[in-house]
ZAPAMAR-66819 format. One record per residue (C-alpha): residue in one letter; x negated, y, z negated. Coordinates in steps of 0.001 Angstrom, whole numbers, plus 500000, padded with zeros to 6 digits. Each point is the difference from the previous one (the first is absolute). Layout:
# residues N
@rest = a, east = X, north = Y, up = Z
...
END
This chain:
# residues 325
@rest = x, east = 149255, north = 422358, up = 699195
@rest = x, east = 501663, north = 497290, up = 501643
@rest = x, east = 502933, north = 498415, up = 497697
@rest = x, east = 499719, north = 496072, up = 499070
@rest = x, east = 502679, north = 497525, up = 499762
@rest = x, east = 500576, north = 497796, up = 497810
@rest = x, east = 502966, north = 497474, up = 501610
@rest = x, east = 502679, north = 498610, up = 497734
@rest = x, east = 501671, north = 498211, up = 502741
@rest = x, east = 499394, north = 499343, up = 503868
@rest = x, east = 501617, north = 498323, up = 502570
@rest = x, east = 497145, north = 498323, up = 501599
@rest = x, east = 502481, north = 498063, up = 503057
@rest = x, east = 501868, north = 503655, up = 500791
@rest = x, east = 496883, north = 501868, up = 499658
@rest = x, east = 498341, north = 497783, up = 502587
@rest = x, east = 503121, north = 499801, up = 502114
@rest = x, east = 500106, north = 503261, up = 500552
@rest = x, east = 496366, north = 500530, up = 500303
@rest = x, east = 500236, north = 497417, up = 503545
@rest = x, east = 502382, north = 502216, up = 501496
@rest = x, east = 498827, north = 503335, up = 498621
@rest = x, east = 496459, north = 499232, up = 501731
@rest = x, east = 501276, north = 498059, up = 502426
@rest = x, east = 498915, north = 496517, up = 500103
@rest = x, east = 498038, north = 499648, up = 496285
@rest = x, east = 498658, north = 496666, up = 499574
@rest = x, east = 502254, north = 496969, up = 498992
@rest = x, east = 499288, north = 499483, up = 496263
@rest = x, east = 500722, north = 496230, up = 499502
@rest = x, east = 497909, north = 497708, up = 497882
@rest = x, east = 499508, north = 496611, up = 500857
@rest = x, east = 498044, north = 498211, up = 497566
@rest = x, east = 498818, north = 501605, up = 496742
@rest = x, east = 496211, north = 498467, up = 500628
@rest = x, east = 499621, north = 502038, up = 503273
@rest = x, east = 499084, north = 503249, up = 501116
@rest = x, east = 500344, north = 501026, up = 503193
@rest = x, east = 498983, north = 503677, up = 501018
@rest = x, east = 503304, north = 501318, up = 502225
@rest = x, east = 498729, north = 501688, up = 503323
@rest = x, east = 501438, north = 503317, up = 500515
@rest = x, east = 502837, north = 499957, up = 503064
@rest = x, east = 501739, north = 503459, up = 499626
@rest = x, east = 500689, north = 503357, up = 502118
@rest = x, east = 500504, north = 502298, up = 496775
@rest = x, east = 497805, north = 503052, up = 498834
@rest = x, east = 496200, north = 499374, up = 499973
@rest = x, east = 498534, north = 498459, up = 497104
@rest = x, east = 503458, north = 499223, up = 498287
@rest = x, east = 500568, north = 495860, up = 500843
@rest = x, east = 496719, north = 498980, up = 499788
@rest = x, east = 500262, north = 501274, up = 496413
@rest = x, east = 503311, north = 498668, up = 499315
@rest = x, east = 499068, north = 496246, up = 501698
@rest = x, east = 496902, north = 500421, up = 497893
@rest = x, east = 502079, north = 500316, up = 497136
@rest = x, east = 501792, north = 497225, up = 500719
@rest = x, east = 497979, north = 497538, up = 501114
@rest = x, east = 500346, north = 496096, up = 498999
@rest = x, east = 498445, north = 500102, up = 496376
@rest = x, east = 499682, north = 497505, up = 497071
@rest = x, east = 499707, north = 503038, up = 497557
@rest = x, east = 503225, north = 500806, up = 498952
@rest = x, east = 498863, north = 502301, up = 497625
@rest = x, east = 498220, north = 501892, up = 502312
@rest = x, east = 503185, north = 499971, up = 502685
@rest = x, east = 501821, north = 502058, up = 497244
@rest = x, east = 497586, north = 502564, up = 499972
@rest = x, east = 500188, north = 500333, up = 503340
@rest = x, east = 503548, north = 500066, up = 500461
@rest = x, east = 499919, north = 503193, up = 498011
@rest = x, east = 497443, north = 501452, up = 502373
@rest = x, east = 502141, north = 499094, up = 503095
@rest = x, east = 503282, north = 501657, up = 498472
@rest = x, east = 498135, north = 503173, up = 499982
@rest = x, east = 499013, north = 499722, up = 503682
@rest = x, east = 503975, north = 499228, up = 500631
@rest = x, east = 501237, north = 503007, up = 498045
@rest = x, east = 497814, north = 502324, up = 501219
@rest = x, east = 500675, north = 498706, up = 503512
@rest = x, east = 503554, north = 500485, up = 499537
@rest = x, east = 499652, north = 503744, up = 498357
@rest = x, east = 497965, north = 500884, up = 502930
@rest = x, east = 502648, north = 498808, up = 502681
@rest = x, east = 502325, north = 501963, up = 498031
@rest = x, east = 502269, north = 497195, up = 499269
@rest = x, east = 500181, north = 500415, up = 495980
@rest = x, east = 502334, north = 502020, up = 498321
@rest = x, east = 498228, north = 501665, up = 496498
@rest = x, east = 502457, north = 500512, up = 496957
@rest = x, east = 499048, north = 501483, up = 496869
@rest = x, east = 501601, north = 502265, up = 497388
@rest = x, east = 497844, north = 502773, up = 501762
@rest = x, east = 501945, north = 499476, up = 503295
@rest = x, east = 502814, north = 498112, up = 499744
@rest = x, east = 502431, north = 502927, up = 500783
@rest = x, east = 498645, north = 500393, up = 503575
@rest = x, east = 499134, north = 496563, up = 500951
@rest = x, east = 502943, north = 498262, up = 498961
@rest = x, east = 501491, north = 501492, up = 502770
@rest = x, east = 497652, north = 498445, up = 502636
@rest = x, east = 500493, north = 496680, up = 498366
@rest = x, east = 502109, north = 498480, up = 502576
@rest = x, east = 496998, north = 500717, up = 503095
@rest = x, east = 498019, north = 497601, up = 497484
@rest = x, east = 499660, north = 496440, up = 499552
@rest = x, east = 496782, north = 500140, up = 498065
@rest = x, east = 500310, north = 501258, up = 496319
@rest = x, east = 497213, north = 500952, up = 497496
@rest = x, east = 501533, north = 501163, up = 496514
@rest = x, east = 498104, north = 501863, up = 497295
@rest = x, east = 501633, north = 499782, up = 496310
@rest = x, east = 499958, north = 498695, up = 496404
@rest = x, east = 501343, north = 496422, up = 500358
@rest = x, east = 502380, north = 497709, up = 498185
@rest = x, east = 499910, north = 496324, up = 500244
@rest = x, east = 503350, north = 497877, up = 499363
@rest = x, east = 499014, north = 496574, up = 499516
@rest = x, east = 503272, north = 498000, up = 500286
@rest = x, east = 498806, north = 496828, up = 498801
@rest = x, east = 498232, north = 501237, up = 496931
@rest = x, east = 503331, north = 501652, up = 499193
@rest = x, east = 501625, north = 496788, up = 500447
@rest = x, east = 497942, north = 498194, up = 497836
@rest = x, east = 500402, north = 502728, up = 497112
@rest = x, east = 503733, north = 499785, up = 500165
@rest = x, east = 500048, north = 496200, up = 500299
@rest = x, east = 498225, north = 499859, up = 497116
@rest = x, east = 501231, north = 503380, up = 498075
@rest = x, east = 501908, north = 498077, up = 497172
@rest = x, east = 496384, north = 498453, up = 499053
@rest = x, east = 498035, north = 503121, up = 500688
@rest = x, east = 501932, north = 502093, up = 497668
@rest = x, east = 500451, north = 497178, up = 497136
@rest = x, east = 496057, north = 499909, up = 500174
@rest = x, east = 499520, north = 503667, up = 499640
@rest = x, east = 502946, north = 500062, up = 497602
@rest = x, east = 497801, north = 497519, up = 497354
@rest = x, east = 496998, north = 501795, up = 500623
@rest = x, east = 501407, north = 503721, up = 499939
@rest = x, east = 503067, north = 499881, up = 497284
@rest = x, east = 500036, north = 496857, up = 498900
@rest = x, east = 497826, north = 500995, up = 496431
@rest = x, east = 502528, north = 503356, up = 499535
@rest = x, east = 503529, north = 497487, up = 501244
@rest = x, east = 498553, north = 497282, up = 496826
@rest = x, east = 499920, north = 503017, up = 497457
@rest = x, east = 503446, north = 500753, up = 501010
@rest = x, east = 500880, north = 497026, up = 499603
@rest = x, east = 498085, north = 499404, up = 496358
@rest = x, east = 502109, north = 503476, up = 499255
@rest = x, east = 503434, north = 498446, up = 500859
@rest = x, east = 499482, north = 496914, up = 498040
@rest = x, east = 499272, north = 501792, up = 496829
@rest = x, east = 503163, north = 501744, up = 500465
@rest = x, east = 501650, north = 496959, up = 500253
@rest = x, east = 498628, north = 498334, up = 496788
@rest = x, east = 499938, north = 502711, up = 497595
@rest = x, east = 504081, north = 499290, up = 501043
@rest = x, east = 501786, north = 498325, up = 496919
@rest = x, east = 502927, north = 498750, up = 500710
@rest = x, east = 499984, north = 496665, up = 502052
@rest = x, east = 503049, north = 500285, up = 502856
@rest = x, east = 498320, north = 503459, up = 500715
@rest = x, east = 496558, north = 499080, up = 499657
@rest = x, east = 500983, north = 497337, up = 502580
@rest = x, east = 501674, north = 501746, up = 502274
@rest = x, east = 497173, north = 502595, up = 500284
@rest = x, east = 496931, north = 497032, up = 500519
@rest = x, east = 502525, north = 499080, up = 503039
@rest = x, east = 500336, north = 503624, up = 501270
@rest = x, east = 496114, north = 500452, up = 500046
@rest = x, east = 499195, north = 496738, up = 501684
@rest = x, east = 501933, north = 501345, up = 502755
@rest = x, east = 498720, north = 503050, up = 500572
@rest = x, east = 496237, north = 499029, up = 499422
@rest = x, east = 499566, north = 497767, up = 503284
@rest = x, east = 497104, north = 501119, up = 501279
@rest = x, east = 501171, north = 499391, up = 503597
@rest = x, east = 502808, north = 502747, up = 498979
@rest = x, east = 497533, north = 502152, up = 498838
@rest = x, east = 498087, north = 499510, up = 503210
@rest = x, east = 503218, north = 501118, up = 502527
@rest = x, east = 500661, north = 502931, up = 497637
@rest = x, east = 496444, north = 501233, up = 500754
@rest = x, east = 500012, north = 499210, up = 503674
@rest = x, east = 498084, north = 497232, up = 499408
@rest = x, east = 502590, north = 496857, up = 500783
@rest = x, east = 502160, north = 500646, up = 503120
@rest = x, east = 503107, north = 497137, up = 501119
@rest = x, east = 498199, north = 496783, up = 501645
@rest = x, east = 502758, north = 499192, up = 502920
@rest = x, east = 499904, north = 504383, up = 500546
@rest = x, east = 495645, north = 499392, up = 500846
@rest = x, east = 500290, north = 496966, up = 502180
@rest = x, east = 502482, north = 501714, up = 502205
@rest = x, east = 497857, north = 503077, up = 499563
@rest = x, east = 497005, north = 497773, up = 501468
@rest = x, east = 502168, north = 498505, up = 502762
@rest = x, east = 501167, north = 502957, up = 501505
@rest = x, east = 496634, north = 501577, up = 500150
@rest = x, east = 498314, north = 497080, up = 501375
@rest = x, east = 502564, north = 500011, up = 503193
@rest = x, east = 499867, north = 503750, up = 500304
@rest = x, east = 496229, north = 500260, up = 499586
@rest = x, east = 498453, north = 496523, up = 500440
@rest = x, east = 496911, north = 501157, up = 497685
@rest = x, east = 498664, north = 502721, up = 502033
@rest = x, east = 497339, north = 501974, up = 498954
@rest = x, east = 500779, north = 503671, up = 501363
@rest = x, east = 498091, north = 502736, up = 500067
@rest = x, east = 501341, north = 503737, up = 500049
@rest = x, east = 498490, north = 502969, up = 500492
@rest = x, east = 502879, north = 503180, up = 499250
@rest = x, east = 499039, north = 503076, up = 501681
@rest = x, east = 501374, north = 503451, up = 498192
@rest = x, east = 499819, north = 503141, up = 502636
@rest = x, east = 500323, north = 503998, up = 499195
@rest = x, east = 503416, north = 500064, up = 500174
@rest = x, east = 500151, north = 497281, up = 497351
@rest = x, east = 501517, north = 497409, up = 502277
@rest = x, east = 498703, north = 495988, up = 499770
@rest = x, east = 499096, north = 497442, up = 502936
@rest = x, east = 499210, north = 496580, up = 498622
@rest = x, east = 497511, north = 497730, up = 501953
@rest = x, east = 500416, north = 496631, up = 499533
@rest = x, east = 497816, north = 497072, up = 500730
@rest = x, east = 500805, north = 495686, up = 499298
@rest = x, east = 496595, north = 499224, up = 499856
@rest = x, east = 498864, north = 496521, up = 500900
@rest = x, east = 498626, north = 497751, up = 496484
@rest = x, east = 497020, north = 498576, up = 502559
@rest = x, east = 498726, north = 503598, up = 501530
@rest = x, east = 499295, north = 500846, up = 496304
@rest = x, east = 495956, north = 500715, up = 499486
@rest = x, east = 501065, north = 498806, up = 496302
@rest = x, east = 502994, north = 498736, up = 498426
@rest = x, east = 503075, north = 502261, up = 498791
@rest = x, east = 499215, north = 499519, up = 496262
@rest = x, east = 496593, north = 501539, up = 500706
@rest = x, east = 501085, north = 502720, up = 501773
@rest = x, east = 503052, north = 501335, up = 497879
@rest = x, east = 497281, north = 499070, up = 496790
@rest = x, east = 497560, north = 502513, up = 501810
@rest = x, east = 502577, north = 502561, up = 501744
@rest = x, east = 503013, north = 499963, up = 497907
@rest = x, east = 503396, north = 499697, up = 501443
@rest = x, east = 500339, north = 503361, up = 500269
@rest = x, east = 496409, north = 501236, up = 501232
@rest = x, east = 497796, north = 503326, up = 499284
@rest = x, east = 497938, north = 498984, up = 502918
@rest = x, east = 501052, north = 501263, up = 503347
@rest = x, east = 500561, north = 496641, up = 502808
@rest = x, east = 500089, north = 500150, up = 503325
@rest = x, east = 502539, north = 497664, up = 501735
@rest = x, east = 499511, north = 499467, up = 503741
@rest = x, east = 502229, north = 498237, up = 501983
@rest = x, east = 503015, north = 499782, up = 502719
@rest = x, east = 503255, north = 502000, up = 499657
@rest = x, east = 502752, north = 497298, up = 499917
@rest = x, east = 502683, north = 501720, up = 498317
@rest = x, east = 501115, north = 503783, up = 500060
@rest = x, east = 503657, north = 500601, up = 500834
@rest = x, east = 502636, north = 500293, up = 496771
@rest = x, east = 502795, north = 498001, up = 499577
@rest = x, east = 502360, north = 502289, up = 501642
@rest = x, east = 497539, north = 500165, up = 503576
@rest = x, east = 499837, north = 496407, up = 499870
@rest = x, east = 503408, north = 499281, up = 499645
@rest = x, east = 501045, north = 501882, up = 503297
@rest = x, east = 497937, north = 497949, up = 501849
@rest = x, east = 502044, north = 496839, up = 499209
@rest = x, east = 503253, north = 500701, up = 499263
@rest = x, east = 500662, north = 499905, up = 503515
@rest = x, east = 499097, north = 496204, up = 499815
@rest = x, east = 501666, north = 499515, up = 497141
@rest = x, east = 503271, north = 501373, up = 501455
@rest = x, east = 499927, north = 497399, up = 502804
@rest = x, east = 499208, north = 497396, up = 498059
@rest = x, east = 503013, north = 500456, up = 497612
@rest = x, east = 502471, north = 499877, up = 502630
@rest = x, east = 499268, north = 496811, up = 500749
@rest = x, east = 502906, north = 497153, up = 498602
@rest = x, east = 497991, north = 497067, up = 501007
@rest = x, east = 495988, north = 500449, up = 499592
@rest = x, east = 497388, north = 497946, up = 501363
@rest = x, east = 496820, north = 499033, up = 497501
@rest = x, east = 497940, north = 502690, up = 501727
@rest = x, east = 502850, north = 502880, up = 499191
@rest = x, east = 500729, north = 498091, up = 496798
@rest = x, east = 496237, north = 500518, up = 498812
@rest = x, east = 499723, north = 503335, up = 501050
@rest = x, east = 503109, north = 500897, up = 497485
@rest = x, east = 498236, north = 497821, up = 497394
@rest = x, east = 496406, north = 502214, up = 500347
@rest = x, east = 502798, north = 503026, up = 499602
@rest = x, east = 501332, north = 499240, up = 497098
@rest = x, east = 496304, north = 498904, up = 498968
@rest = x, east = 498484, north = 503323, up = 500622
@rest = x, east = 503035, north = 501790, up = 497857
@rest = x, east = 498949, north = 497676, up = 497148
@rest = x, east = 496199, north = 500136, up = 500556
@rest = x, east = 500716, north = 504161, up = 499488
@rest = x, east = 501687, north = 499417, up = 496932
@rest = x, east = 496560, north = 499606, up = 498179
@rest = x, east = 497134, north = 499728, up = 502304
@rest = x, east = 500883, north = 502874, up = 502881
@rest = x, east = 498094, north = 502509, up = 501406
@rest = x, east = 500207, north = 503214, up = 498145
@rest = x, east = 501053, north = 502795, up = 502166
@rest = x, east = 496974, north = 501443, up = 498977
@rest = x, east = 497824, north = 497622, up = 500280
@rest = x, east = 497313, north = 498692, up = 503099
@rest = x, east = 499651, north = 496439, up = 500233
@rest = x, east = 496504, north = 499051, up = 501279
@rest = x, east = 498174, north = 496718, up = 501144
@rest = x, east = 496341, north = 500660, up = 497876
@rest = x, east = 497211, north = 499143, up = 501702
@rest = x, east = 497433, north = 501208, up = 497869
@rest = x, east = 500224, north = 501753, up = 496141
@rest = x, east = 497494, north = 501406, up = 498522
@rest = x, east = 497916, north = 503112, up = 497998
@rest = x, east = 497467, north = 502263, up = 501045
@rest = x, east = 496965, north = 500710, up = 497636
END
């Protein structure tokens, strides 16, 4: 039985982008006026059959609703087009030991795994707002059992005779019942200045992406991580919905197509421009060209710090994510 998808995120632009070249001459998609439609004549040399369906698909429509549907049923005439020319590279935990050899000969990837989506700007938000996060859950969770303690500590203190002590012991218990204290003992109430510079450093490193990963674990217990910065816009629903439905961390298997951008670790990469970097460090006097190539140097190094490439880890340009059923 043929397997369904059901698409989490496409490219549309990419997709189609491809899909010109890949059957060589595929019908300009551009829409001129939302109140037309305008059947595109089919002007290609590729297989038989293939652009008429494709310039079909993408003809000059009013129906936006209906162009979504079809844009699904176009990516599967581009993916299959591209197995068939032999141009995609297939990962899952199944194989992964013997193709991630060939990966290199590749520039097409489809990978087959559980998923894990990191969205930076929800994680932003919780952080940014942590100190009123936890104070809420901290009235509604402990906030009953923190009064009894409380109740418990002032009866100590009254049943206390005489007056200096009696005094001296309302004082002590004022202090150590703040609530707020009671909060950052239970991990509730963190330091205000320590979260805004929290925020600030992930917002430059990250710049609210929303990631998606999908680790692969061989035979020989190894991991490759796939990773995927997947355009807010491409989404066939918003993040909330889909982390709601999926969970971060998901039990259903996703299957991430898209362009190999990023492969080589640190230590590959680094031998490729240190030869650069050695002539450009000689120099006393720099121009602003050699200037700004030291400054995207010492950029990268600080980029690495917290956003790098893992050196096991494949960065890939998504073009398409979604689930079979």
């Amino acid at each position: 039985m043929k397997k369904l998808r059901s698409f989490i995120y496409l490219d549309n632009y990419k997709m189609y982008s491809i899909s010109s070249q890949l059957f060589e001459g595929l019908t300009e998609y551009i829409v001129k006026s939302e109140t037309t439609s305008k059947k595109e004549e089919e002007s290609q040399k590729g297989p038989i059959g293939s652009g008429k369906i494709l310039a079909d698909i993408i003809e000059k429509d009013t129906n936006r609703t209906e162009k979504k549907f079809l844009h699904d049923f176009s990516y599967n005439l581009f993916e299959e087009a591209l197995f068939k020319e032999n141009r995609v590279l297939d990962l899952n935990s199944n194989n992964i030991l013997e193709n991630i050899q060939k990966i290199n000969d590749f520039s097409f990837v489809k990978v087959s795994g559980n998923a894990v989506f990191n969205d930076l700007k929800i994680i932003e938000e919780t952080i940014g707002n942590f100190n009123k996060i936890g104070e809420a859950l901290g009235y509604v969770t402990q906030k009953a059992k923190y009064d009894e303690e409380v109740a418990e500590l002032k009866k100590v203190v009254n049943s206390i005779t005489d007056r200096n002590q009696k005094a001296k012991a309302t004082s002590m218990v004022k202090s150590q019942t703040d609530f707020k204290k009671y909060l950052r003992e239970n991990g509730l109430n963190m330091d205000d200045d320590f979260l805004k510079h929290l925020v600030y450093v992930l917002d430059y490193g990250y710049n609210q992406q929303f990631e998606v990963q999908i680790p692969i674990k061989s035979e020989n217990e190894t991991f490759q991580l796939f990773s995927a910065q997947l355009q807010r816009e491409n989404l066939k629903e918003n993040e909330y919905s889909i982390i709601k439905k999926y969970s971060r961390e998901t039990e259903k298997e996703f299957q991430l197509f898209g362009i190999l951008t990023q492969k080589l670790t640190a230590e590959s990469k680094q031998e490729i421009f240190n030869e650069l970097k050695k002539n450009n460090d000689g120099i006393e006097n720099p121009n602003m060209k050699e200037a700004l190539m030291n400054m995207v140097s010492l950029l990268t190094n600080l980029e690495t710090t917290f956003t790098g490439k893992l050196n096991y880890e494949y960065v890939i340009d998504p073009i398409a994510l979604y689930i079979e059923i």
